[in-house]
C-alpha positions as CSV (number, residue, x, y, z in Angstrom):
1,X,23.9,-21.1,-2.7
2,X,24.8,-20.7,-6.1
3,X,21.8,-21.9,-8.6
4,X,24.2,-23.3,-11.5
5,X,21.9,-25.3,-14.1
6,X,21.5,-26.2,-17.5
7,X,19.5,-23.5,-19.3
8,X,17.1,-25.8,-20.4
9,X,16.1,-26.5,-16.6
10,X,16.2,-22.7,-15.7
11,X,13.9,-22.4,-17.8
12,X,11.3,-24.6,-17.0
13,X,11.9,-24.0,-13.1
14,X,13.0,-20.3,-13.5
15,X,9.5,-19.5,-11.6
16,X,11.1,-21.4,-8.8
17,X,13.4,-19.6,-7.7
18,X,11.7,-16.4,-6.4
19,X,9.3,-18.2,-4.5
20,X,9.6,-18.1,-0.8
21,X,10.1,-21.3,0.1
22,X,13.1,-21.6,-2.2
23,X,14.7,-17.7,-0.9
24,X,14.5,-19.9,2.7
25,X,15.8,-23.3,1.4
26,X,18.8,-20.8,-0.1
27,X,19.3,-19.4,2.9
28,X,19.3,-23.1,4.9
29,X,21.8,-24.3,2.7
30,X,24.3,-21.2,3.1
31,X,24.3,-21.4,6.9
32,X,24.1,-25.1,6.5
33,X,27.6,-25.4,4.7
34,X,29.2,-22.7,6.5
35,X,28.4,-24.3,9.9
36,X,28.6,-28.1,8.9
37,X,30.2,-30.5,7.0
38,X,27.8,-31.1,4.1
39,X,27.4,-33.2,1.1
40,X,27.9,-33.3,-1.9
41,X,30.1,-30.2,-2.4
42,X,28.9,-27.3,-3.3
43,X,29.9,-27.0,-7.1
44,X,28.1,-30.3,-7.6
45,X,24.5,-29.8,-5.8
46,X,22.8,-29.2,-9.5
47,X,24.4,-31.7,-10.7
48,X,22.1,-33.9,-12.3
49,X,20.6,-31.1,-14.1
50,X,23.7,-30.0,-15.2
51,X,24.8,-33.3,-16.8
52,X,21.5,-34.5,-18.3
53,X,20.1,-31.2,-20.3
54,X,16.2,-30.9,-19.3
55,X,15.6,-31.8,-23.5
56,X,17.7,-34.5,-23.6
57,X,15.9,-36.4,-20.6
58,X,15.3,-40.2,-21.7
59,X,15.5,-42.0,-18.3
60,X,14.6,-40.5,-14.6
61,X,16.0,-42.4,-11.9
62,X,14.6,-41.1,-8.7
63,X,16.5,-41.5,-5.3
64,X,15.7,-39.7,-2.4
65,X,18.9,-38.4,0.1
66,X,22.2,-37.6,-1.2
67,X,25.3,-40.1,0.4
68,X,26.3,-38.6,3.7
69,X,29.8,-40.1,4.6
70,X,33.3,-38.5,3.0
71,X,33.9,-38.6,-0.6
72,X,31.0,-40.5,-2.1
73,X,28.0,-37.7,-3.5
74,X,28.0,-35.9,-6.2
75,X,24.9,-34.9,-7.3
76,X,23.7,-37.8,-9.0
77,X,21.4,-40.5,-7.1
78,X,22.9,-43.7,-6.2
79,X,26.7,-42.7,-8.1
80,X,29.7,-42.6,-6.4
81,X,33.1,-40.6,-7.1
82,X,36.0,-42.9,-8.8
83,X,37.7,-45.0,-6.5
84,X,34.7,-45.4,-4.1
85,X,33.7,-48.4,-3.1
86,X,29.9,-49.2,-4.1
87,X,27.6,-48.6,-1.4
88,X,24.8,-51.9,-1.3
89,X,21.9,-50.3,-3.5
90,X,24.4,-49.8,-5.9
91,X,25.6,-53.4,-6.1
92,X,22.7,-54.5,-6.3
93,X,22.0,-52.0,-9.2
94,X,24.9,-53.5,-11.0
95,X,23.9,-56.8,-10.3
96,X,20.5,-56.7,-11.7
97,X,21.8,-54.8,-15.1
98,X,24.2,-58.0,-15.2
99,X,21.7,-60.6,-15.0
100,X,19.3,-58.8,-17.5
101,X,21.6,-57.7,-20.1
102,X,24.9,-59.4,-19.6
103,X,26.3,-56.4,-19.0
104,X,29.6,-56.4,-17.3
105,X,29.5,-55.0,-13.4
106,X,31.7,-51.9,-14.1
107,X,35.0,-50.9,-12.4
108,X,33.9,-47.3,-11.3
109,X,30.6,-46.3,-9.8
110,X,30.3,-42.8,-11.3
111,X,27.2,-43.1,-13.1
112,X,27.8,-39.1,-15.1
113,X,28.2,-42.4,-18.0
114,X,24.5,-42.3,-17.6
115,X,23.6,-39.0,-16.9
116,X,25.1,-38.1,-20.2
117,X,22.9,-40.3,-22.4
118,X,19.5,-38.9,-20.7
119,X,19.8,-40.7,-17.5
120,X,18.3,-37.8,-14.8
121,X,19.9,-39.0,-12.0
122,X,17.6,-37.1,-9.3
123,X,17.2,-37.3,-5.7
124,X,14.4,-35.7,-4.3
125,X,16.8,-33.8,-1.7
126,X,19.7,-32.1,-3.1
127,X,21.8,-32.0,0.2
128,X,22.5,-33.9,3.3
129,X,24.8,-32.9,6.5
130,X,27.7,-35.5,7.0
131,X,26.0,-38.6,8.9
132,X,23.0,-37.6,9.1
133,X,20.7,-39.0,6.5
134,X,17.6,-36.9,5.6
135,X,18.8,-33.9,7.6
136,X,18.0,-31.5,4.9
137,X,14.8,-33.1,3.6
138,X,12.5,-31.1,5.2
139,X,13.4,-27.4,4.5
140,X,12.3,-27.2,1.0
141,X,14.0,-29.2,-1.1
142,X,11.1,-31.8,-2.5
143,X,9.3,-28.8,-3.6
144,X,11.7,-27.6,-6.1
145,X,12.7,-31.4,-7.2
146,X,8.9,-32.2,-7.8
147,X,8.9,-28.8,-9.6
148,X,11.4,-30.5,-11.5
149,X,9.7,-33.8,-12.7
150,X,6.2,-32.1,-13.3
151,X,8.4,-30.0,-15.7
152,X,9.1,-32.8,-17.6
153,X,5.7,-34.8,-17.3
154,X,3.8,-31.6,-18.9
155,X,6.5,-30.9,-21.2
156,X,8.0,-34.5,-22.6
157,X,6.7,-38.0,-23.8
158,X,7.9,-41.1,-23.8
159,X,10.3,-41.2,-21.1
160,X,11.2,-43.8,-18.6
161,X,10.7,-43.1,-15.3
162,X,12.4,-45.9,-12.8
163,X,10.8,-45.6,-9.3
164,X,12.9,-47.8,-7.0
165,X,11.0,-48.0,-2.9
166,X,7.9,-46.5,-1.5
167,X,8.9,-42.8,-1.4
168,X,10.0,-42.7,-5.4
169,X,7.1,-44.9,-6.2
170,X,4.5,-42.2,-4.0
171,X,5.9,-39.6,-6.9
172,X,4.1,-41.8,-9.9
173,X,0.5,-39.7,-9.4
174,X,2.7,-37.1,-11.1
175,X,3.7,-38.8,-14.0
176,X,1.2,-39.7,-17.2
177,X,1.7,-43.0,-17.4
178,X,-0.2,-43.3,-21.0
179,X,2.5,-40.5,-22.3
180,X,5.6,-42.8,-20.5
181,X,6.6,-45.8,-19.3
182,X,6.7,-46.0,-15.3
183,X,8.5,-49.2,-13.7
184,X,8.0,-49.4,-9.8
185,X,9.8,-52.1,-7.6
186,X,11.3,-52.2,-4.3
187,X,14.4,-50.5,-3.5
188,X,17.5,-51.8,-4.6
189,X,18.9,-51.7,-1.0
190,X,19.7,-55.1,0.7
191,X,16.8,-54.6,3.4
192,X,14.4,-54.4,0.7
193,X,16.0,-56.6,-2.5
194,X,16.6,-59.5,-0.1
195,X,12.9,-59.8,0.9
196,X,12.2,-60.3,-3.1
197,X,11.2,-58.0,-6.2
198,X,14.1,-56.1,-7.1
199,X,16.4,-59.2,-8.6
200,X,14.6,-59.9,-11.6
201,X,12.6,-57.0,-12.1
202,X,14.4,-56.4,-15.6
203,X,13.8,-52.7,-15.5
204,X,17.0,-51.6,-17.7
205,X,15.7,-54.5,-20.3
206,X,12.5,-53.1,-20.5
207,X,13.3,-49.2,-20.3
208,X,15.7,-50.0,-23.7
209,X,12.8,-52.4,-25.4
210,X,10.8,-48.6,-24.7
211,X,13.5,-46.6,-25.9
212,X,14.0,-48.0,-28.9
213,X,10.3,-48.8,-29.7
214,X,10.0,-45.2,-29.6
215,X,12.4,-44.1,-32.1
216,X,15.8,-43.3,-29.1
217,X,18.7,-45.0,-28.7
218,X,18.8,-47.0,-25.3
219,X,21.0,-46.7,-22.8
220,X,24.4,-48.4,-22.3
221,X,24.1,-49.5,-19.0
């Protein structure tokens, strides 16, 4: 596996890579993709760092397993290539931008849009094996992506940090609240939204009322 990231992330999570847990994750992943059919490609598995610069970071979005069916991962949570149809949480994402800012539901669900004005677009594992969800989540892969946001919490202010369902809200201990603005809700898939809390939870409102209260330019969702 190829470690291809922005330099300002290799330097923050340089320390990372030597460790043994991360030598063995490497090695997982190799065998993993020469053996199996696994997602997202390999070119885009650092994706989000490489599209959202660790010191232009405005906005985490935290999602947890990378898409595991043809064509629809590529490195950044809850985006799909162009020409893919949206998977559920991803309506619903859409929908709830639409209702709180008027914001048009989009035509493409690539979200890189995002990722390029300080949206990290993180899940907490970086690969999957095709249809299998959370096949890969145990062989290292959390370490390196909390490594990831505690690099930002002890190194940045004032950032937004969207935690969407029980396993990206358990992350929050991590994160100085005082220092940043932390929205929880449910998930934003229908098994979750449907029951109540994520319609209406005006995250993407709130995160550019914070942006912009603290001297950045919000996000054009």
């Amino acid at each position: 596996m190829e470690v291809r990231i922005e330099n300002g992330w290799k330097q923050q999570l340089i320390r990372e890579f030597d460790k043994d847990y991360f030598v063995k994750l490497t090695e997982f992943v190799r065998q993993a993709y020469a053996s199996h059919t696994c997602y997202p490609p390999g070119r885009f598995i650092f994706n989000a760092f490489e599209k959202c610069p660790f010191h232009r970071v405005k906005v985490v979005i935290l999602g947890q397993d990378p898409y595991h069916e043809p064509g629809q991962a590529h490195g950044l949570s809850f985006s799909v290539l162009d020409g893919i149809p949206f998977p559920p949480s991803l309506q619903n994402i859409f929908k709830e931008i639409h209702d709180d800012t008027g914001a048009p539901i989009p035509h493409s669900g690539n979200l890189t849009r995002w990722a390029e004005q300080g949206v990290l677009l993180l899940n907490s594992t970086l690969t999957v094996e095709a249809h299998l969800a959370n096949s890969h989540a145990r062989f290292g892969w959390q370490t390196f992506t909390d490594a990831a946001i505690r690099a930002l919490a002890a190194n940045r202010e004032n950032i937004v940090y969207m935690l969407w369902g029980g396993y990206a809200r358990s992350k929050a201990y991590m994160i100085d609240h005082r220092r940043n603005l932390v929205l929880e809700s449910v998930h934003p898939s229908p098994l979750s939204a449907n029951r109540g809390g994520w319609f209406g939870n005006h995250h993407f409102s709130r995160c550019n009322t914070y942006l912009e209260e603290h001297g950045q330019t919000p996000i054009n969702w």
